[in-house]
N, C-alpha and C positions, 0 to 999 in steps of 0.2 A: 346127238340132238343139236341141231342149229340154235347159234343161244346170238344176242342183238347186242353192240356197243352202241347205246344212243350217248348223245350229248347236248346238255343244250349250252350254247355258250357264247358269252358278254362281253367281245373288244371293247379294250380301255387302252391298249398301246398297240396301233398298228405296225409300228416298227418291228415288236416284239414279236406278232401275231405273224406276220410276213416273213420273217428266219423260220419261223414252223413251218409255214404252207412250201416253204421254196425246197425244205430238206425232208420232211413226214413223205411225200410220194417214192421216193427211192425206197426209204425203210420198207415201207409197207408194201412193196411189188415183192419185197421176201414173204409175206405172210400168204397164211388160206383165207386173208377174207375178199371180202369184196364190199365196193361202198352201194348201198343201196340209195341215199339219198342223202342231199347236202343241200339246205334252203337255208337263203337270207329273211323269208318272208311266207312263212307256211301259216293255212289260214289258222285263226283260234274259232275255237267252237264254242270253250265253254276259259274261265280264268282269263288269268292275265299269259304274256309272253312277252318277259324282261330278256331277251336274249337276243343276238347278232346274227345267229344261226344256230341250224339244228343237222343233226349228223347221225344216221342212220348205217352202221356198217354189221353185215351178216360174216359169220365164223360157223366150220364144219361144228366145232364143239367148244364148248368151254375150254377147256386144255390148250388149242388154236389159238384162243382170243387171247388167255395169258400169256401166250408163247411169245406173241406178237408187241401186249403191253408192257410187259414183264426185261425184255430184251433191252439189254444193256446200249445198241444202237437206238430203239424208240425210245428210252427215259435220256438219252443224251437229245433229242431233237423235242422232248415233251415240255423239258425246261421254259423252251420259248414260249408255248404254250399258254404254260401255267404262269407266266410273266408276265404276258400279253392279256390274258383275258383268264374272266371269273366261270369256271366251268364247272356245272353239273352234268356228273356221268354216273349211267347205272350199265348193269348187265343184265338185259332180258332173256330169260329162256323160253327158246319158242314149244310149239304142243307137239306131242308125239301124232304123228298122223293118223295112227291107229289107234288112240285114246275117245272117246264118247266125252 
């Protein structure tokens, strides 16, 4: 089942943030995901939206996704990350297509 890495997430050190963006592309070309969407400025509908950006990446399965975050190359380039900027991440599981 397709499961979702969102994030929403709040540069405070660009320096820091920028070691992420320049090394996370290599890492993640080993993985099964794919990014679905990456906005500076998505609309709000309904709350607030304290964040720098939002980050939308699809995985074949759960299993994938951890493969991927779990991996001792992505927690070495995650550092900057989580340096850089105040992030909230979940993991969405998407529906079975054949569920009602």
């Amino acid at each position: 089942m397709t499961v979702y890495f969102v994030a929403n997430i709040r540069v405070h050190d660009e320096v820091e943030y920028r070691a992420y963006l320049d090394a996370c592309d290599e890492v993640f070309a080993r993985s099964t995901g794919t990014y679905l969407a990456v906005d500076a400025s998505p609309t709000v509908l309904e709350g607030s939206w304290p964040y720098s950006r939002s980050v939308i990446i699809s995985f074949p399965g759960e299993d994938d996704l951890l493969a991927w975050y779990r991996s001792p190359q992505y927690q070495e380039v995650l550092r900057h990350r989580l340096a850089g900027a105040d992030c909230d991440t979940i993991v969405v599981h998407g529906t079975d297509p054949g569920a009602a």
